[in-house]
Biotite code that builds the C-alpha atoms (Angstrom):
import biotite.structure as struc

atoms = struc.array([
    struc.Atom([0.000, 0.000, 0.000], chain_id="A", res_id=1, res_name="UNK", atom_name="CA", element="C"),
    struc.Atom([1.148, 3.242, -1.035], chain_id="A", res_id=2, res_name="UNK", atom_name="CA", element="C"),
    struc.Atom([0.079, 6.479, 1.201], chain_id="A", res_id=3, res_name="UNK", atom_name="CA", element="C"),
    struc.Atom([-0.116, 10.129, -0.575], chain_id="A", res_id=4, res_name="UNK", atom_name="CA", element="C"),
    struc.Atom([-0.784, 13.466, 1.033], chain_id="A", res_id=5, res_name="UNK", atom_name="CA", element="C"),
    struc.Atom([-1.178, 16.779, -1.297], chain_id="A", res_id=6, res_name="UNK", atom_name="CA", element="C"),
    struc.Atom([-0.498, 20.030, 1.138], chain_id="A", res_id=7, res_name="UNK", atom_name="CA", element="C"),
    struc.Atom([-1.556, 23.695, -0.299], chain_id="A", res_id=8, res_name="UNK", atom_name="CA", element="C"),
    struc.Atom([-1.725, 26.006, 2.267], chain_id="A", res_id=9, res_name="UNK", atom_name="CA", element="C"),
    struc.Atom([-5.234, 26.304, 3.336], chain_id="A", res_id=10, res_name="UNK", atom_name="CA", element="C"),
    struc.Atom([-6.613, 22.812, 2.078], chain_id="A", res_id=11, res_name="UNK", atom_name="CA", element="C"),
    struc.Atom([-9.474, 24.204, -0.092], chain_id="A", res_id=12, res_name="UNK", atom_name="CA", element="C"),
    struc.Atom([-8.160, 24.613, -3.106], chain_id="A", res_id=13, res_name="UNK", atom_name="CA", element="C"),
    struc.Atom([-5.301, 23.293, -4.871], chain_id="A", res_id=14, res_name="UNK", atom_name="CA", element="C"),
    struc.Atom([-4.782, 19.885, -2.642], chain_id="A", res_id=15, res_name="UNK", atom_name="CA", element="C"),
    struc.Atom([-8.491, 19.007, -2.665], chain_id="A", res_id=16, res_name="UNK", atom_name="CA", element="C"),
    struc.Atom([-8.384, 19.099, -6.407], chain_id="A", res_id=17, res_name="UNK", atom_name="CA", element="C"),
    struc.Atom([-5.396, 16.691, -6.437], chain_id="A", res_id=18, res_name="UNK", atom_name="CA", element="C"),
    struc.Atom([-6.593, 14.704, -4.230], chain_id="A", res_id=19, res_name="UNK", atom_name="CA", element="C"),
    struc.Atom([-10.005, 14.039, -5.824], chain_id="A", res_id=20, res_name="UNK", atom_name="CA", element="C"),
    struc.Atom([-8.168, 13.544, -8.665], chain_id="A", res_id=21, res_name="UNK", atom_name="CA", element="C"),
    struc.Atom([-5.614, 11.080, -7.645], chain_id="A", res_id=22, res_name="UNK", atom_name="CA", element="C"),
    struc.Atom([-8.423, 9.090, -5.579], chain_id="A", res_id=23, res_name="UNK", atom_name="CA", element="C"),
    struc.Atom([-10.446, 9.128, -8.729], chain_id="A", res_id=24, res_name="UNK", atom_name="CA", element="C"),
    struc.Atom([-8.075, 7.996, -11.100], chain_id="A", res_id=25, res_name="UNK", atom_name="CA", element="C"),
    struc.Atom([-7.126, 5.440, -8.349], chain_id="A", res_id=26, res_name="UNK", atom_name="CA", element="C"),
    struc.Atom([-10.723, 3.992, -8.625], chain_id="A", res_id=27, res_name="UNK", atom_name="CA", element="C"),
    struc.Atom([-10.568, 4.184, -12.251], chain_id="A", res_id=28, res_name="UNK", atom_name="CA", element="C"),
    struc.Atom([-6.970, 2.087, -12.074], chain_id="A", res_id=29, res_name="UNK", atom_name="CA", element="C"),
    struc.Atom([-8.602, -0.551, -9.799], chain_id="A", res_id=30, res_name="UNK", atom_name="CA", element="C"),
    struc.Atom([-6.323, 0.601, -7.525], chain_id="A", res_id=31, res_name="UNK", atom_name="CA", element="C"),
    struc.Atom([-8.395, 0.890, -4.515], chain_id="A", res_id=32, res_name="UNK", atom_name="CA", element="C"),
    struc.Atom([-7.129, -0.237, -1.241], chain_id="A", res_id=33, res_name="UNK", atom_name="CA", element="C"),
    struc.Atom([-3.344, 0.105, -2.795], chain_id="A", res_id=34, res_name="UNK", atom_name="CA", element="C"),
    struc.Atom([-3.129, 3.686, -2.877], chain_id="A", res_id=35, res_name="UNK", atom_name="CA", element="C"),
    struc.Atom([-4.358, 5.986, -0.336], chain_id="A", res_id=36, res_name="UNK", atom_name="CA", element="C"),
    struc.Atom([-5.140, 9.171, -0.768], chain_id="A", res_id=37, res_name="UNK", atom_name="CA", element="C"),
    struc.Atom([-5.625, 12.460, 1.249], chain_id="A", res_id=38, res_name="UNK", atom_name="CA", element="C"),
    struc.Atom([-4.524, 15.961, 1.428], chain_id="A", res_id=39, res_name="UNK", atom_name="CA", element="C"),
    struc.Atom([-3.816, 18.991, 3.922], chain_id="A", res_id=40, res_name="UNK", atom_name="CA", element="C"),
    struc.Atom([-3.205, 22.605, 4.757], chain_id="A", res_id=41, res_name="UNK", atom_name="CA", element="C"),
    struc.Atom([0.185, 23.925, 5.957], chain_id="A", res_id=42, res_name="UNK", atom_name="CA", element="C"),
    struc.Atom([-1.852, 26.191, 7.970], chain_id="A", res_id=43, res_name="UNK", atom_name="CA", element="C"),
    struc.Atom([-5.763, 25.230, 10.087], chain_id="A", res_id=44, res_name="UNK", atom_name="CA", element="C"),
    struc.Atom([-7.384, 28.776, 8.312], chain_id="A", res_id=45, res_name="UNK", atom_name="CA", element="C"),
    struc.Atom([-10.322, 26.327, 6.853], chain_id="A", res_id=46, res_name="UNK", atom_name="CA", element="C"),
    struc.Atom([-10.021, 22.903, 9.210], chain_id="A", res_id=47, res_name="UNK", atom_name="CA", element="C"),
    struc.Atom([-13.468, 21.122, 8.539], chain_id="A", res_id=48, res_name="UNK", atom_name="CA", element="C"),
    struc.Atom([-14.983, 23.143, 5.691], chain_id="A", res_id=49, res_name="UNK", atom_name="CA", element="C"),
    struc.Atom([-15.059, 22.033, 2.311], chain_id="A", res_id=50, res_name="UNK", atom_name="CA", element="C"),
    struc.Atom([-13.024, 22.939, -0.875], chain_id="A", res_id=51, res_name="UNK", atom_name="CA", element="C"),
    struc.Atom([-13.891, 26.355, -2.111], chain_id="A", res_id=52, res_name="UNK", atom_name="CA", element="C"),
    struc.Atom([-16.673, 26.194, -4.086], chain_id="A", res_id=53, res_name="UNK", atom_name="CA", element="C"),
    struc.Atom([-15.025, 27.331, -7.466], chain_id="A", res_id=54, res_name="UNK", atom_name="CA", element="C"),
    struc.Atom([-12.374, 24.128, -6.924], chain_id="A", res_id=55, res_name="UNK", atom_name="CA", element="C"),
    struc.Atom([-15.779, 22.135, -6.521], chain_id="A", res_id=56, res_name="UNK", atom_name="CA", element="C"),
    struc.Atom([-17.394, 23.273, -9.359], chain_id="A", res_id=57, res_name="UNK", atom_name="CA", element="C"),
    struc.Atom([-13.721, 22.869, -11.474], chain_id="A", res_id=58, res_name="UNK", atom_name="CA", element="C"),
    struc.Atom([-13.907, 19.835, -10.493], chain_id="A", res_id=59, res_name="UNK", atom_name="CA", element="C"),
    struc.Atom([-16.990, 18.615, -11.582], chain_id="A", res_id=60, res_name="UNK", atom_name="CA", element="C"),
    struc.Atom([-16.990, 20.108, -14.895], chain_id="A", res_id=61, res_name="UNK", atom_name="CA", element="C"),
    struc.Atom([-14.168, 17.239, -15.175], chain_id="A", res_id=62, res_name="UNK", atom_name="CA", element="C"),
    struc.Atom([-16.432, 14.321, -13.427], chain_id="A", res_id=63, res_name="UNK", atom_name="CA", element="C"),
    struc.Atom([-14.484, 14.544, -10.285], chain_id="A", res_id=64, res_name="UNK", atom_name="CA", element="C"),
    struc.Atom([-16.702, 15.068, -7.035], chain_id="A", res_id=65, res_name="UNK", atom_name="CA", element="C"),
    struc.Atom([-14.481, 17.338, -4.175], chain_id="A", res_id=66, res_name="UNK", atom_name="CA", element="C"),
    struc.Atom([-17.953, 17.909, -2.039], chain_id="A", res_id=67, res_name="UNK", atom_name="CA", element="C"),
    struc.Atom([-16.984, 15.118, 0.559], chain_id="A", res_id=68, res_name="UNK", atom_name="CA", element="C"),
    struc.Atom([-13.658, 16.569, 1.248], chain_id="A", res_id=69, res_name="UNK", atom_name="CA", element="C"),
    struc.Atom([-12.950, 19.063, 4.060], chain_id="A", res_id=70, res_name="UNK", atom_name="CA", element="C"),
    struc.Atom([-10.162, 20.982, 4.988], chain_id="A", res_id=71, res_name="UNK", atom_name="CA", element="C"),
    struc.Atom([-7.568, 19.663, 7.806], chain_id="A", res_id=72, res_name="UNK", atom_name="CA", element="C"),
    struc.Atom([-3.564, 20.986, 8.773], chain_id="A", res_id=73, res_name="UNK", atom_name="CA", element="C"),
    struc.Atom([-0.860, 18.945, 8.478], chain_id="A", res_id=74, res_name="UNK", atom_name="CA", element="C"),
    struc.Atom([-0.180, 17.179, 11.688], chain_id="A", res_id=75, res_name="UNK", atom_name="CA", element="C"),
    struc.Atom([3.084, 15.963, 13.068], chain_id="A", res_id=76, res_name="UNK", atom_name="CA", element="C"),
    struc.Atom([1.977, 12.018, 12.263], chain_id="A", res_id=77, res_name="UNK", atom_name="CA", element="C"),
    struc.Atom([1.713, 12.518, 8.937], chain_id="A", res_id=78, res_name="UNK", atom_name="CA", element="C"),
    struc.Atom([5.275, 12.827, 8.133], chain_id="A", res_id=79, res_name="UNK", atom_name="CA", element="C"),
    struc.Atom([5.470, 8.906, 9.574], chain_id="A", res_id=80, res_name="UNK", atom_name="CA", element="C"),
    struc.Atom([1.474, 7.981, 7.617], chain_id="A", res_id=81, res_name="UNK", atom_name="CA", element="C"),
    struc.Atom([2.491, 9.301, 4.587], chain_id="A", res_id=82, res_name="UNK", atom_name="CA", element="C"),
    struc.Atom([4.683, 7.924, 2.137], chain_id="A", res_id=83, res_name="UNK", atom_name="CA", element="C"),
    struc.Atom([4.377, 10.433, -0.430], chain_id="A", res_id=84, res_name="UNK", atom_name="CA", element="C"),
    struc.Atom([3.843, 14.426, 0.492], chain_id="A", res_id=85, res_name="UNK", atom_name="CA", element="C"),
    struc.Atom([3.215, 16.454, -2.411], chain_id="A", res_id=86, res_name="UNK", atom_name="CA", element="C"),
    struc.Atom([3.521, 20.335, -2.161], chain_id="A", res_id=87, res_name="UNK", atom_name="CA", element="C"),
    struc.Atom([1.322, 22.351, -4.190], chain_id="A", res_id=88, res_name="UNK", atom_name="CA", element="C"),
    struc.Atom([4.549, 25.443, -3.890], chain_id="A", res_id=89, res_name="UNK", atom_name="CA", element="C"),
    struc.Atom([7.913, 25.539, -2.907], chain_id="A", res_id=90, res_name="UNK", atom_name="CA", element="C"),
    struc.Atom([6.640, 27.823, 0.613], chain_id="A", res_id=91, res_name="UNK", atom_name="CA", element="C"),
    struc.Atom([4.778, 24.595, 1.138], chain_id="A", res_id=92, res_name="UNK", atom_name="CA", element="C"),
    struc.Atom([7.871, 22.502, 0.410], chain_id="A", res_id=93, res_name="UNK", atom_name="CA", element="C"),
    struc.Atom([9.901, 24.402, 2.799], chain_id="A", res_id=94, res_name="UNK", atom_name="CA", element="C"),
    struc.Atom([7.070, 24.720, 5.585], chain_id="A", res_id=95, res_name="UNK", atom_name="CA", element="C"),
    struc.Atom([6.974, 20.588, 5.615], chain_id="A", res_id=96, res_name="UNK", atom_name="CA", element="C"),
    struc.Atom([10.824, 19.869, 5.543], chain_id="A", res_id=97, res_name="UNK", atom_name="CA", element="C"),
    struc.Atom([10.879, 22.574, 8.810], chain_id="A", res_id=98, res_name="UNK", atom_name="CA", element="C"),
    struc.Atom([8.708, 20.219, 10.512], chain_id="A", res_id=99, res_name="UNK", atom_name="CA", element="C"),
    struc.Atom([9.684, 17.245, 9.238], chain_id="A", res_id=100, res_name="UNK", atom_name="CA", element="C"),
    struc.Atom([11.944, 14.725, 11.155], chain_id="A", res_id=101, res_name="UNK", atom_name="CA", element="C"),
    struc.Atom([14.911, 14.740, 8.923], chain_id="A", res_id=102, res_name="UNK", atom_name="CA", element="C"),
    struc.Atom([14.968, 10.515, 8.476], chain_id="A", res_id=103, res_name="UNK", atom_name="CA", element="C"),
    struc.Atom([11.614, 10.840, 6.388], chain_id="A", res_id=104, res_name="UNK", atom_name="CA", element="C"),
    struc.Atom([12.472, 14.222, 4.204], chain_id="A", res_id=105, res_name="UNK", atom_name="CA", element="C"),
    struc.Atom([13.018, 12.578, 1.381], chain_id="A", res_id=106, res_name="UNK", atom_name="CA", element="C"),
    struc.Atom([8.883, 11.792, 1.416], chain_id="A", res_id=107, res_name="UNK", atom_name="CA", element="C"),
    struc.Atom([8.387, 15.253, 0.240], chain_id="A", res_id=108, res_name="UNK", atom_name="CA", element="C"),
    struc.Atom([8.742, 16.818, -3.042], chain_id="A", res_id=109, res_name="UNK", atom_name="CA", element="C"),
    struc.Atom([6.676, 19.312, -5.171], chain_id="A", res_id=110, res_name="UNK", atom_name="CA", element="C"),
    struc.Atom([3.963, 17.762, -7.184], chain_id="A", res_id=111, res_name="UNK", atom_name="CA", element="C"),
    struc.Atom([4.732, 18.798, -10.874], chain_id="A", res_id=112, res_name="UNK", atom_name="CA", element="C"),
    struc.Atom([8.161, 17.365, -10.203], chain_id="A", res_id=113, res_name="UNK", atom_name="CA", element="C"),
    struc.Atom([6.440, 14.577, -11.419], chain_id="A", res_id=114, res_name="UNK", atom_name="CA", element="C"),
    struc.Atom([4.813, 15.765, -14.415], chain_id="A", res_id=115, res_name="UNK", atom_name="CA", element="C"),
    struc.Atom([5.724, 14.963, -17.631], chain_id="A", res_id=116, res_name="UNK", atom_name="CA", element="C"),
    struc.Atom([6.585, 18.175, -19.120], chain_id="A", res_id=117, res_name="UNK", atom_name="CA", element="C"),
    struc.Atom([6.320, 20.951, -16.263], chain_id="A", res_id=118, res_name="UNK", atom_name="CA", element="C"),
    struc.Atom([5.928, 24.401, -17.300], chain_id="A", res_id=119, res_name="UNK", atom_name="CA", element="C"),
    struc.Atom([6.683, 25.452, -13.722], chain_id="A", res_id=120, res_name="UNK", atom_name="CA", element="C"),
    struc.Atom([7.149, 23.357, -10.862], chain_id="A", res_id=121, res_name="UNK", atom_name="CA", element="C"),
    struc.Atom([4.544, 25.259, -8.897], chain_id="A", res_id=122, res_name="UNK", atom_name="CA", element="C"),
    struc.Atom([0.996, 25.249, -9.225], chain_id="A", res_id=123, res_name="UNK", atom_name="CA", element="C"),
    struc.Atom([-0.385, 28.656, -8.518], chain_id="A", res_id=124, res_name="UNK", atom_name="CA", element="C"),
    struc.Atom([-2.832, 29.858, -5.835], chain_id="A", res_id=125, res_name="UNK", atom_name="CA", element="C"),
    struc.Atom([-5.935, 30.525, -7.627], chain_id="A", res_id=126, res_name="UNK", atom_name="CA", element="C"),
    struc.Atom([-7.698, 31.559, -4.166], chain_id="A", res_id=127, res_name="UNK", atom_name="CA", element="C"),
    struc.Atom([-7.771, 35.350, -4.689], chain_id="A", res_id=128, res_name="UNK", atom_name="CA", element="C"),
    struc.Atom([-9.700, 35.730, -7.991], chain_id="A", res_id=129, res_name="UNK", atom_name="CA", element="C"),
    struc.Atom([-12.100, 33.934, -9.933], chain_id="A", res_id=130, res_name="UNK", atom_name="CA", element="C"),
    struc.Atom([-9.615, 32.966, -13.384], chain_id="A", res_id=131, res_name="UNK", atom_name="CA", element="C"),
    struc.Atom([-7.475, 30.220, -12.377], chain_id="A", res_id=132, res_name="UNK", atom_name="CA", element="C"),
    struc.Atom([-9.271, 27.584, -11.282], chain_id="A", res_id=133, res_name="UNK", atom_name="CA", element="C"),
    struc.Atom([-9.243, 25.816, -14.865], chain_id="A", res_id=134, res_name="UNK", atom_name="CA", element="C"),
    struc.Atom([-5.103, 26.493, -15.149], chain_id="A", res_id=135, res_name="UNK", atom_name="CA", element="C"),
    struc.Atom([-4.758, 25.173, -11.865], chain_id="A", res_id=136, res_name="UNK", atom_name="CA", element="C"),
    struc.Atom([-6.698, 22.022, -12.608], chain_id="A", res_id=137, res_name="UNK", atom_name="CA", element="C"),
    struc.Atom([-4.875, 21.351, -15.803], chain_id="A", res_id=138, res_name="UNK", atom_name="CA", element="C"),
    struc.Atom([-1.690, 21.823, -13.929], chain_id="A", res_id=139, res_name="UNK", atom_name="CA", element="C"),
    struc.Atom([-2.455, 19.541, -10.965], chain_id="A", res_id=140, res_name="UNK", atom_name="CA", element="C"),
    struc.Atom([-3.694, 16.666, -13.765], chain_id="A", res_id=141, res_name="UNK", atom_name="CA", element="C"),
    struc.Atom([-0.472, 16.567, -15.232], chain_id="A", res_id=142, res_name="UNK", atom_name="CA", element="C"),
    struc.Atom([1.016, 15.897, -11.997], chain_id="A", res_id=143, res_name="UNK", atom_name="CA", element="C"),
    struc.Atom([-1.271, 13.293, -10.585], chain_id="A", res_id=144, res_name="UNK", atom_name="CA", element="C"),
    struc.Atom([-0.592, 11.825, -13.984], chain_id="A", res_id=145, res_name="UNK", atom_name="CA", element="C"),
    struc.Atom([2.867, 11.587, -13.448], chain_id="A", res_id=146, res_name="UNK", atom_name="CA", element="C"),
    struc.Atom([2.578, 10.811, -10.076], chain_id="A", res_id=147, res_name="UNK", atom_name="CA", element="C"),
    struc.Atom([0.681, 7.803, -10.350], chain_id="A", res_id=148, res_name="UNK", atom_name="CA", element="C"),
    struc.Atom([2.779, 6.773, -13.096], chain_id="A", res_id=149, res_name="UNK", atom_name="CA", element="C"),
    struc.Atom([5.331, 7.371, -10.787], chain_id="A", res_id=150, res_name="UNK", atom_name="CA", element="C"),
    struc.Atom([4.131, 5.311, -7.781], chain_id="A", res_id=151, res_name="UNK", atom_name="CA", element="C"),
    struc.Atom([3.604, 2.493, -10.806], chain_id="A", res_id=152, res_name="UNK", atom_name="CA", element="C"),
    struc.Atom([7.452, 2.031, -11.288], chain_id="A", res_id=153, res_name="UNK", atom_name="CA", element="C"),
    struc.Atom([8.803, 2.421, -7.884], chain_id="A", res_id=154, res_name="UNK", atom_name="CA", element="C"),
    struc.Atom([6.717, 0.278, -5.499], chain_id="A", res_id=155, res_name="UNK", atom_name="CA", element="C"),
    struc.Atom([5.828, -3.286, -6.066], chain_id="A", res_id=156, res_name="UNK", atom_name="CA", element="C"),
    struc.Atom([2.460, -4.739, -6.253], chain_id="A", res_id=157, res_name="UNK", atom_name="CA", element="C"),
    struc.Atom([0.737, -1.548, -7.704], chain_id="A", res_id=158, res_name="UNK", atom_name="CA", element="C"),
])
């Protein structure tokens, strides 16, 4: 079994949508029970509400469903849970490796370091206005693509 956490900063945007998305094309893989998926804020400004509504919506234009998700912070356990911790930016990147014990650093990376062809190897905060959203999902499917392709090579049994 194979154990991913996305971490954006707030939990409502960017890491929902990768996490829907790597949980759906999980299901889609048959993958289910193999690969684990969840995601998190660096910081608790949204801890049990759900992914902003235009990362919903996004979303669902695509046939991906967010609306069960809800926002947490990244907790000290997860650096130990996770096997995989995908930053959205490299602020998140940073923020993680400060708190991370320094055995299990090499867990975290950014997420379109996996992509095939990054344009940038940041996804952008779409939060403060209402263009975005669709960049930001386009972005964060190349990644997931990657990634899964990714978690297909190096661990056995997936």
């Amino acid at each position: 079994m194979v154990k991913v956490l996305f971490v954006c900063t707030g939990n409502i945007c960017r890491s929902p949508t990768a996490h829907g998305l790597l949980r759906a094309q999980v299901a889609k893989a048959g993958l289910d029970g193999r690969i684990i998926v969840d995601s998190a804020g660096t910081h608790g400004y949204h801890n049990g509400q759900p992914p902003d509504p235009r990362s919903i919506a996004t979303a669902r234009q695509h046939g991906i469903d967010l609306s069960d998700l809800r926002a947490r912070q990244v907790t000290d356990r997860d650096f130990a849970a996770f096997d995989i911790i995908a930053a959205m930016e490299r602020t998140h990147e940073r923020a993680l490796r400060l708190r991370c014990p320094p055995a299990l650093s090499d867990r975290i990376s950014l997420l379109m370091d996996f992509a095939a062809d990054p344009t940038t190897r940041e996804v952008i905060d779409p939060y403060y206005g209402d263009e975005g959203f669709e960049t930001v999902y386009q972005m964060i499917e190349a990644g997931v693509a990657g990634l899964l392709d990714h978690i297909r090579s190096h661990y056995s049994g997936i």
